[in-house]
N, C-alpha and C positions, 0 to 999 in steps of 0.2 A: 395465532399464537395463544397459548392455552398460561392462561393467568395461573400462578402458585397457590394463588387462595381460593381458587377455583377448583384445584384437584385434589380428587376425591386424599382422605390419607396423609392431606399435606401438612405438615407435623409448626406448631409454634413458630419453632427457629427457623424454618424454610420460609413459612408468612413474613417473619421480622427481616430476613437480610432479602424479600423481595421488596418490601416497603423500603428498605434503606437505600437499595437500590433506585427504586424508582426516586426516591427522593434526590440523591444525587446524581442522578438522568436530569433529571429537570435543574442543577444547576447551571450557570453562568462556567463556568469553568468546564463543568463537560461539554457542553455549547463551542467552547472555546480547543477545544481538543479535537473535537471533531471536524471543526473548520480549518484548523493548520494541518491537521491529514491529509482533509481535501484537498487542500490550495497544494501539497502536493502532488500528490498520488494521482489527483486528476488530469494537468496538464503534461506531467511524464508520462504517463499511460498514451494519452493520446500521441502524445510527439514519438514516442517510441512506436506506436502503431502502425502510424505514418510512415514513417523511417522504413520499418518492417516490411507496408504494405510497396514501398517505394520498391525496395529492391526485387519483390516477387513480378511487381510490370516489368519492371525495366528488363529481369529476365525473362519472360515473356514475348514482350516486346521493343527490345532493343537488343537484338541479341548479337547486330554488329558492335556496339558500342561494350555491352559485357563482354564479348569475344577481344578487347583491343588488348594487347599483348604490354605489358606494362616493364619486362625485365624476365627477362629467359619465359620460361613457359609461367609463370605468374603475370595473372588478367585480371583486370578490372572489376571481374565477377567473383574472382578467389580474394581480391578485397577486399569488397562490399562483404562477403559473408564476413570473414573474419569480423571488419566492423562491426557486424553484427552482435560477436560475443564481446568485444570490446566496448560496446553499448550497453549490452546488459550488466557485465558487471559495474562500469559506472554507474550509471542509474542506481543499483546496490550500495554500492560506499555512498555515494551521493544522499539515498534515502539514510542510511543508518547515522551519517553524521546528521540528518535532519531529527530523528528519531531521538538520537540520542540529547539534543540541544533543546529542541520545539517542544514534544511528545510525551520524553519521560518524567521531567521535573513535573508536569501537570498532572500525569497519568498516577503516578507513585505517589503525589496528594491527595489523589482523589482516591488508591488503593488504601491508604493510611488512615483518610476519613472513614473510610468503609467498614476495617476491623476494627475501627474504636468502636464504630456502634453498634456492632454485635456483637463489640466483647472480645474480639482474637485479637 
Protein backbone atom coordinates (compact mmCIF):
# COMPACT_ATOMS: atom_id res chain seq x y z
CA UNK A 1 0.00 0.00 0.00
CA UNK A 2 1.46 3.24 -1.16
CA UNK A 3 1.82 5.78 1.87
CA UNK A 4 0.09 9.52 1.05
CA UNK A 5 3.28 11.11 2.00
CA UNK A 6 5.08 9.00 0.00
CA UNK A 7 3.33 10.18 -3.30
CA UNK A 8 4.72 12.08 -5.50
CA UNK A 9 2.14 15.48 -5.69
CA UNK A 10 0.62 14.76 -2.47
CA UNK A 11 -0.78 18.03 -1.37
CA UNK A 12 -0.54 19.26 2.83
CA UNK A 13 -4.13 18.38 3.49
CA UNK A 14 -3.95 14.75 1.97
CA UNK A 15 -0.39 14.39 4.47
CA UNK A 16 -2.67 15.92 7.53
CA UNK A 17 -6.05 13.69 7.20
CA UNK A 18 -3.43 10.65 6.55
CA UNK A 19 -1.68 11.44 9.88
CA UNK A 20 -5.12 11.81 11.38
CA UNK A 21 -6.11 8.83 10.30
CA UNK A 22 -3.45 6.91 11.11
CA UNK A 23 -3.67 8.42 14.43
CA UNK A 24 -6.98 7.26 15.03
CA UNK A 25 -6.27 3.75 13.44
CA UNK A 26 -4.16 3.28 16.30
CA UNK A 27 -6.75 4.01 18.78
CA UNK A 28 -8.47 1.96 21.50
CA UNK A 29 -11.80 2.48 20.12
CA UNK A 30 -10.91 1.76 16.47
CA UNK A 31 -9.36 -1.60 18.07
CA UNK A 32 -12.77 -1.91 19.61
CA UNK A 33 -14.73 -1.45 16.43
CA UNK A 34 -13.09 -3.63 14.58
CA UNK A 35 -13.45 -6.48 16.99
CA UNK A 36 -17.32 -6.24 17.51
CA UNK A 37 -17.39 -6.66 13.49
CA UNK A 38 -15.44 -9.45 13.74
CA UNK A 39 -17.08 -11.20 16.64
CA UNK A 40 -19.85 -10.89 14.08
CA UNK A 41 -19.29 -11.09 10.77
CA UNK A 42 -16.91 -14.06 11.37
CA UNK A 43 -19.08 -16.62 12.96
CA UNK A 44 -22.18 -15.96 10.67
CA UNK A 45 -20.17 -16.17 7.56
CA UNK A 46 -19.04 -19.30 8.64
CA UNK A 47 -22.42 -20.85 9.97
CA UNK A 48 -24.10 -19.63 6.92
CA UNK A 49 -21.35 -21.36 4.78
CA UNK A 50 -21.86 -24.33 6.54
CA UNK A 51 -25.46 -24.29 6.24
CA UNK A 52 -24.89 -23.47 2.33
CA UNK A 53 -22.25 -25.93 1.92
CA UNK A 54 -24.80 -28.50 3.76
CA UNK A 55 -27.56 -28.36 1.46
CA UNK A 56 -25.14 -28.50 -1.91
CA UNK A 57 -24.03 -32.48 -0.38
CA UNK A 58 -26.92 -33.32 0.81
CA UNK A 59 -28.18 -32.67 -2.90
CA UNK A 60 -25.58 -34.29 -4.07
CA UNK A 61 -25.71 -36.94 -1.99
CA UNK A 62 -28.85 -37.62 -0.45
CA UNK A 63 -30.76 -37.19 -3.21
CA UNK A 64 -33.47 -39.96 -1.63
CA UNK A 65 -33.78 -37.90 1.31
CA UNK A 66 -34.02 -34.19 -0.87
CA UNK A 67 -36.39 -36.12 -3.18
CA UNK A 68 -38.90 -37.05 0.20
CA UNK A 69 -42.22 -35.47 -0.77
CA UNK A 70 -43.22 -33.24 2.16
CA UNK A 71 -47.08 -32.09 0.94
CA UNK A 72 -48.26 -32.22 -2.80
CA UNK A 73 -45.29 -31.99 -5.00
CA UNK A 74 -43.17 -29.72 -2.35
CA UNK A 75 -39.84 -31.65 -1.24
CA UNK A 76 -37.58 -31.31 1.22
CA UNK A 77 -35.05 -29.90 -1.40
CA UNK A 78 -37.56 -27.03 -2.41
CA UNK A 79 -37.31 -26.37 1.34
CA UNK A 80 -33.86 -26.34 2.02
CA UNK A 81 -33.44 -23.79 -0.85
CA UNK A 82 -36.17 -21.49 0.14
CA UNK A 83 -34.41 -21.73 3.66
CA UNK A 84 -31.76 -20.66 2.01
CA UNK A 85 -33.16 -17.12 1.10
CA UNK A 86 -34.76 -17.03 4.42
CA UNK A 87 -31.33 -17.34 5.96
CA UNK A 88 -29.95 -14.78 4.07
CA UNK A 89 -32.13 -12.20 4.68
CA UNK A 90 -31.88 -12.90 8.54
CA UNK A 91 -28.50 -12.85 8.74
CA UNK A 92 -29.29 -9.18 6.99
CA UNK A 93 -31.65 -7.76 9.72
CA UNK A 94 -29.69 -9.75 12.14
CA UNK A 95 -26.36 -7.88 11.03
CA UNK A 96 -27.95 -4.20 10.70
CA UNK A 97 -29.64 -4.42 14.06
CA UNK A 98 -25.94 -5.27 15.11
CA UNK A 99 -24.76 -2.50 13.14
CA UNK A 100 -26.92 -0.28 14.06
CA UNK A 101 -26.43 -0.88 18.21
CA UNK A 102 -22.55 -2.14 18.37
CA UNK A 103 -20.87 -0.42 15.14
CA UNK A 104 -22.45 3.01 14.58
CA UNK A 105 -22.34 4.84 17.87
CA UNK A 106 -18.33 3.97 17.73
CA UNK A 107 -17.97 4.43 14.22
CA UNK A 108 -19.87 8.18 14.01
CA UNK A 109 -17.22 8.97 17.05
CA UNK A 110 -14.63 8.26 15.50
CA UNK A 111 -16.10 9.90 11.96
CA UNK A 112 -16.66 13.06 14.17
CA UNK A 113 -13.04 12.86 15.78
CA UNK A 114 -11.81 12.81 12.33
CA UNK A 115 -13.37 16.26 10.80
CA UNK A 116 -12.58 18.07 13.89
CA UNK A 117 -9.02 17.50 13.00
CA UNK A 118 -9.01 18.49 9.75
CA UNK A 119 -11.24 21.07 10.12
CA UNK A 120 -14.64 19.78 8.30
Amino acid sequence: MTDTNDRPGATPEARAQHEVYERLHATDEFRDLRRRYRSFAIPWTVAFLVWYLLYVVMSNWAEDFMNTKLVGNINVALVFGLLQFASTFGIAWLYSRHANKQLDPVASELEQRYRREIGR
